[in-house]
Each structure stands twice: as structure tokens, then as C-alpha cells.
TIZAVEX-224302 format. One record per residue (C-alpha): residue in one letter; z, y, x. Coordinates in steps of 0.5 Angstrom, whole numbers, plus 500, padded with zeros to 3 digits. Example, Ala and Ser with C-alpha at 12.3 -4.5 7.8 and 13.67 -1.06 7.14 Angstrom:
REM residues 2
A516491525
S514498527
***
This chain:
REM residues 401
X500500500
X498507502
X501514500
X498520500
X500527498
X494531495
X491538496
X487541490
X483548487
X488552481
X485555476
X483561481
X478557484
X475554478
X479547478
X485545474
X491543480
X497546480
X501544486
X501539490
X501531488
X501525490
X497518490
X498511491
X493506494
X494499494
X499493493
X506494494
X507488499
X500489502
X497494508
X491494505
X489501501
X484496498
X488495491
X489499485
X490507485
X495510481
X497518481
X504519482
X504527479
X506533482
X511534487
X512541487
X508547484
X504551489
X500557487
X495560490
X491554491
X493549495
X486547498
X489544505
X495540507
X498537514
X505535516
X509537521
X509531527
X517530526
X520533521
X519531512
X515538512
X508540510
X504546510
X500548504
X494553506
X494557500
X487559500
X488563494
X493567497
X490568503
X497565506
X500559509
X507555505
X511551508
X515545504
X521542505
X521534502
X527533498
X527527496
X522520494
X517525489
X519532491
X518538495
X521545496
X519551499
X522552505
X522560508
X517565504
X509564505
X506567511
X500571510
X494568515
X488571512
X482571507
X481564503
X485561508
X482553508
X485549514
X492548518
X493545524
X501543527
X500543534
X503535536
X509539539
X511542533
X512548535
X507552532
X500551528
X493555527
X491557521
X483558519
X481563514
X474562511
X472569509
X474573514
X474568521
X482569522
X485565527
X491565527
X497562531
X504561528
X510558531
X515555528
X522553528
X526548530
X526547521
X519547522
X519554518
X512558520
X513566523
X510571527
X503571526
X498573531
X490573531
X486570537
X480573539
X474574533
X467571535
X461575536
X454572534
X451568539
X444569536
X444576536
X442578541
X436574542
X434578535
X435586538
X436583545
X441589546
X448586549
X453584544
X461585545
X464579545
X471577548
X469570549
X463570551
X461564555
X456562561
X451561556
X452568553
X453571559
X446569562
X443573555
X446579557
X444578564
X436577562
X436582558
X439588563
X433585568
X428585564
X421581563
X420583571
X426580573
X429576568
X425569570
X430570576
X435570572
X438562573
X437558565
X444557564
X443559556
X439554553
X445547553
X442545546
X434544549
X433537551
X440534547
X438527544
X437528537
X438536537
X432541534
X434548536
X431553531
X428560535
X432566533
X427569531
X424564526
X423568520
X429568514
X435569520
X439574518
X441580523
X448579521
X452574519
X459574517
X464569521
X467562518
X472560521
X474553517
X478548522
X482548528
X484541532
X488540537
X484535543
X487534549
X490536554
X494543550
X486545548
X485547541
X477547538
X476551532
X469551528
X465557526
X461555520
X457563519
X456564526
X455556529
X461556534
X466551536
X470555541
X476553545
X483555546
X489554549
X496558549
X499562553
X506567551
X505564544
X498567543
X491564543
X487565549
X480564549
X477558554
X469558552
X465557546
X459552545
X453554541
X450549535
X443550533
X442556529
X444556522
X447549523
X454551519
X459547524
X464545519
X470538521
X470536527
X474529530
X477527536
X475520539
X478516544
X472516548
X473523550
X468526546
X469532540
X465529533
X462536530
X459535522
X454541520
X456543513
X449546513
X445542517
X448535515
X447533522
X453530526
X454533533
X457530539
X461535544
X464532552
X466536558
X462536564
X465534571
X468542572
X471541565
X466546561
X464543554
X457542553
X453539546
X451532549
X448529543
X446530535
X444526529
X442527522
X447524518
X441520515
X435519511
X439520505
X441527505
X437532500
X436540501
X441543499
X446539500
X452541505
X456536509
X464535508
X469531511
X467527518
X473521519
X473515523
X473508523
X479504525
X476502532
X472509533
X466505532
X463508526
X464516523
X464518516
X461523513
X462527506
X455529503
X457534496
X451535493
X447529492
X454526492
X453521498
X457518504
X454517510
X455513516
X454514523
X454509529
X457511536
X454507541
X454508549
X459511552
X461516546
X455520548
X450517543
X449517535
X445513531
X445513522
X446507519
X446508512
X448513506
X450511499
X454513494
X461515494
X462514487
X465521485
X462528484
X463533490
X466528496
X470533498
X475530503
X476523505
X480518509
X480511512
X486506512
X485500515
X478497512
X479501505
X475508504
X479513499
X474519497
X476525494
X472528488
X473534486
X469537481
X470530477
X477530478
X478523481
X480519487
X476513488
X477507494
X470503497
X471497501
X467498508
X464492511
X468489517
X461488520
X457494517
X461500517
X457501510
X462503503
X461498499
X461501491
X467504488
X473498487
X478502484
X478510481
X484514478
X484521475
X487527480
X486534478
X481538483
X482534489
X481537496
X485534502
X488527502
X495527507
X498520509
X504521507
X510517512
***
């Protein structure tokens, strides 16, 4: 039997939760997730919807990220059912949709959609979050191939810097400038798109949607409107900036996983592509690969939640639209993705999704249901949907310990 607590969209956001709730899968004597799902209700009521949660590593606590309020809540268990505000809610930003509690417990970031925020909270020895700081806002990458005038970006990378120095040259001696701006050209199953292409807006806001915590004391976040995964690390309780790497223009980087073989898995919202990330011999993040999710995937659709299997041998990957799950094989050393097939997820709008064991529970949040697909021990691919049970607007599926 497995436990989860559910986030869920309000009635501000077009949905019908009220607060987080909880599922359960599964038998009671069994590991397997696989049998009958049940909705427990509500466990404590939450305002301002709450769209994302995660817990603390330690403590019986859990963070809210109140898209609605613009702020992050933290919640205390108090007892088998129930939760309870612990402190006041702390502002983050704009439709706030993601947190992450760093594996110390000392502090977590929050990503805020609408306006790009990443914010940085620490929290205390209850695990009550505080003292909110922002690290470094992003600046467009492509823009300035579109005006070829050098942009200000306080992050700017070796790639970016390589631009500005092509651009001060130029066309007379920018050929001497050393090509260190083009790490997507020549990437297996990547496919760069000119800045210059027609429809490529000249401004585009920035996205922030999601924040992990890798290895090492880094931190990687993901910029869906500007196409960024950028890393950090923490300094005096603040976010210093390392490096970005750029995705393919108009891909919309949205989840990322973290897999043992050392790579970063990237899933594009708007692309529907998987993206592998690895640092090179000096520590520098470069994209090492790409795929398209899979045959399957229509236009117009958009990429959710990318999980992994048990043993990391196959990712998952939502698709919202044509309501679809995508599965991914990683071959080779981590640096090779191959598709495998995309089927039905069994629920409208997949918006989040988990693996326990051989079991796969989806999140549907526009028919307002939780559905469980069996994955095959050789295959990887979901079977069709075994078990289902209404929920209202599910979001984000936490395991609950």
C-alpha cells in the first residue's frame, strides 16, 4: 500500500480543491501500489491553491506552494488525517507552482511562473520557512542574436559571452571569435530553431517553473518562457548564480529528474521533447542529447511530469492534450534517449504522475480523478488503466512517509 498527499487547483484557478487531500493505493498488506485506490478527503484546508507540494526530509511537514496567493505555506501533521498551518504563509511571487526543501532541511527554493522569481527561504529548526531572497533574474538568450546588441544578464554563460564578443567584433573579425555559442548544434536528437526564424517574438517573459536540488550542493531550475536550465549554489544564505545552458528556442524547459548515471533529464512543455543534460571534464553543464517524446504526441500538445522508473532504465513523460503517457528508454552510459512508445493515460489533462514499484499513478486534473496503470517488467510501457477514483483538480502526488 502506498499514501499520498494531493495538491489540487481552487476554484480560482478554474478547479474544485479545497485544501490538500490524501489517496491511498494499493492493499494493505501489499508494496505494490497496484490494487484498489481510495480518496481519504481532505487534510487540511488551503486557500490560494495549492498546486505543488513537497516535505520536509526530516520533519512530519509539508510545503504548499499557493499558486493563487502568490505565497509558500508550510504544514505541520497533527496526526494520521490531519495538517495544521505551521507560521504564516511567506510571499514568493507570482503563481508560485513549484517547491523544492533542500535534502539539509535548511532552506528551499520556490519557482514562480508568471513572474520568474527564484526564491530562496530558509527554514528553521520546525521547519517554519522565513526571510525570503531572490536570486538573479534571466535574461533572454536569443535576444540577442534577434537585435545583435548585447544584452545585460547577470548569469551569462560562456556561450552568451561568446555572442556579445562576435557582436562587438564585427562581421570583420568575428570569424576569429572561437565558436563556444553553439552546444546544441551536433547534439544527438536535438534540432535548433534560428533566432531569427519567422514568429519568434523579440520579447519573451521569464518562466520559472521548477527547482532540484542535484548533487554536490547545486541547484537547477528550469525556464520555460526564455529556455533556460540554470544552476546555482548557496552562498551566505543566498542563490549565487554558476552557469545556464540554453535549450532549443521555443522548447519551454519545464521538469527535470535527476538520474544515477549523473545526468539531468529535461522535459519541454512546448516542444514534447526529453532533453539530457551532463557536466563536461571541467564541471561545466553542456546538453548531451535529446529525443522526441514519441510518435504519438500531436500539435498542441504540452509536456507535464517526467519520472523515472524503479531501476532508471525508462522515464515517464505526461502529455496534456492528446492525454497521453510517453515512455523513453536510457541507453548507453545515461547520454542516449530512445522513445518507446506513447499510450493512453486513462485521465483528462496528466498533469502529474508517480512510479511506486511496477505501478503507475496519474493525476488527472481536468476529470478530476487518480488512475493507476500496471508498467511492464520488460517493456516499461503502462498497460491500460487498472484502477480509478475521483479526486478534485489533482496537481502534485507526494508520497506520504
Amino acid at each position: 500500500m502506498a499514501r499520498f498527499w494531493l495538491g489540487g487547483y481552487a476554484a480560482g484557478a478554474g478547479g474544485i480543491a479545497s485544501g490538500i487531500s490524501t489517496l491511498v493505493a494499493g492493499d494493505v498488506d501489499s508494496e505494490s501500489a497496484g490494487g484498489p485506490l481510495s480518496f481519504g478527503g481532505e487534510v487540511a484546508a488551503a486557500s490560494g491553491s495549492p498546486s505543488w507540494i513537497s516535505a520536509h526530509p526530516t520533519l512530519d511537514v509539508v510545503y504548499a506552494a499557493l499558486e493563487g496567493a502568490g505565497s509558500v505555506q508550510a504544514y505541520r501533521r497533527t496526526g494520521e488525517f490531519s495538517f495544521a498551518p505551521l507560521g504564516t504563509a511567506v510571499e514568493a511571487g507570482e503563481s508560485v507552482c513549484h517547491v523544492a526543501v533542500a535534502p539539509n532541511g535548511l532552506s528551499l527554493i520556490a519557482s514562480c511562473w508568471s513572474d520568474g522569481r527564484v526564491v530562496r527561504m530558509s527554514l528553521d529548526a520546525a521547519g517554519r520557512p522565513s526571510s525570503p531572497t531572490l536570486g538573479a533574474p534571466a535574461a533572454d538568450p536569443y535576444a540577442l542574436n534577434a537585435s545583435q546588441e548585447p544584452q545585460p544578464d547577470p548569469g551569462a554563460d560562456l556561450a552568451q559571452a561568446t555572442r556579445a564578443l562576435r557582436a562587438a567584433a564585427g562581421s570583420e573579425f568575428s570569424h576569429l571569435i572561437p565558436d563556444h555559442d553553439g552546444p546544441i548544434d551536433n547534439v544527438p536528437g536535438v534540432e535548433q530553431v534560428p533566432a531569427d526564424a519567422p514568429g519568434v517574438a523579440a520579447s519573451r517573459p521569464s518562466r520559472t517553473h521548477q527547482a532540484a536540488f542535484v548533487r554536490d550542493g547545486l541547484i537547477a531550475t528550469t525556464d520555460m518562457g526564455l529556455d533556460l536550465v540554470r544552476f546555482w549554489r548557496m552562498v551566505d544564505s543566498q542563490l549565487q548564480f554558476v552557469q545556464q545552458v540554453v535549450l532549443p528556442l521555443g522548447s519551454g524547459p519545464r521538469h527535470m529528474v535527476w538520474h544515477p548515471s549523473g545526468h539531468l533529464y529535461v522535459v519541454a512543455e512546448l516542444s514534447c521533447e526529453i532533453f539530457a543534460l551532463a557536466p563536461d571534464i571541467t564541471g561545466k553543464w553542456r546538453l548531451v542529447a535529446g529525443s522526441q517524446l514519441g510518435a504519438g504526441t500531436l500539435p498542441g500538445d504540452t509536456a507535464a511530469e517526467l519520472a523515472p522508473s524503479r531501476d532508471g532504465e525508462f522515464l515517464y513523460a505526461g502529455v496534456r492534450g492528446s492525454n497521453t503517457l510517453a515512455t523513453i528508454r536510457v541507453r548507453g552510459a545515461g547520454d542516449a534517449l530512445a522513445p518507446v512508445a506513447v499510450v493512453e493515460a486513462g485521465v483528462n489533462w496528466p498533469r502529474h504522475h508517480v512510479v511506486v514499484r511496477d505501478t503507475l499513478v496519474v493525476a488527472g486534473q481536468f476529470s478530476n480523478d487518480i488512475a493507476s496503470l500496471t508498467l511492464d517488467t520488460r517493456t516499461g510501457v503502462p498497460s491500460a488503466v487498472r484502477h480509478r477514483v475521483e479526486a478534485p483538480s489533482p496537481t502534485c502526488l507526494l508520497a506520504a512517509r
